[in-house]
C-alpha positions in Angstrom: 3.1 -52.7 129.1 4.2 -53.2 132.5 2.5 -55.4 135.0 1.3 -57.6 131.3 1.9 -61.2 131.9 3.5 -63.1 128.7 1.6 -66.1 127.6 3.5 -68.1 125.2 1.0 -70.1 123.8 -0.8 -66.9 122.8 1.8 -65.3 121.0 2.5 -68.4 119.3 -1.2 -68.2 118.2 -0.3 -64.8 117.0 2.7 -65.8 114.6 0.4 -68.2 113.3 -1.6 -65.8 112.5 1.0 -64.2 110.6 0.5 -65.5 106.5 4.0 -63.7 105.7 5.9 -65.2 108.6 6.4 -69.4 108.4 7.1 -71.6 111.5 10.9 -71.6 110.6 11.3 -67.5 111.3 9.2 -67.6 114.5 11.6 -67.5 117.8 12.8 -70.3 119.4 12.7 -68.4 122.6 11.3 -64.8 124.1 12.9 -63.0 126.3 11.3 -60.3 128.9 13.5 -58.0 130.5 12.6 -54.5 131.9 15.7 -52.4 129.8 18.2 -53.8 127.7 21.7 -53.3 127.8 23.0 -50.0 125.7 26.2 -48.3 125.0 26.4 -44.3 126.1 24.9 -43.6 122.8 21.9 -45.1 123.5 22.5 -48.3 121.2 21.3 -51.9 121.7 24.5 -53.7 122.8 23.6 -57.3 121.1 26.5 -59.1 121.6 26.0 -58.8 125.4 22.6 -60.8 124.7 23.7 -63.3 122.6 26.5 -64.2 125.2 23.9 -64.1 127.9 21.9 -66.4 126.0 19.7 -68.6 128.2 22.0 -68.0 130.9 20.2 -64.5 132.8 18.0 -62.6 135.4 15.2 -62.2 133.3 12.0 -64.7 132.4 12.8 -66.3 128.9 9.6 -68.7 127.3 10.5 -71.2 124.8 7.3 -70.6 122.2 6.0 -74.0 120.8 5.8 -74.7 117.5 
């Protein structure tokens, strides 16, 4: 929700929590942005992101492991 501050070290706790999901599939880093980029017919555009990597506006968190 908006106005929800990230914490990083809890939602590291929460993969942790996960017994299906092992430290190697948990993200490296989590991005927060308010809308994400979409084509006119309302579709994720992903390759935008990956270019943008690191490199943008918007808080990104590196979650420990």
């Amino acid at each position: 929700p908006e106005g929800t501050d990230f914490d990083p070290v809890e939602f590291r706790d929460f993969l942790a929590a996960q017994a299906d999901l092992g430290p190697k599939q948990w993200p490296a880093f989590v991005r927060v942005a308010s809308a994400l980029p979409r084509t006119e017919t309302f579709k994720i555009i992903k390759r935008r992101l990956s270019a943008e990597a690191l490199d943008c506006d918007d808080p990104v968190f590196e979650i420990p492991r």
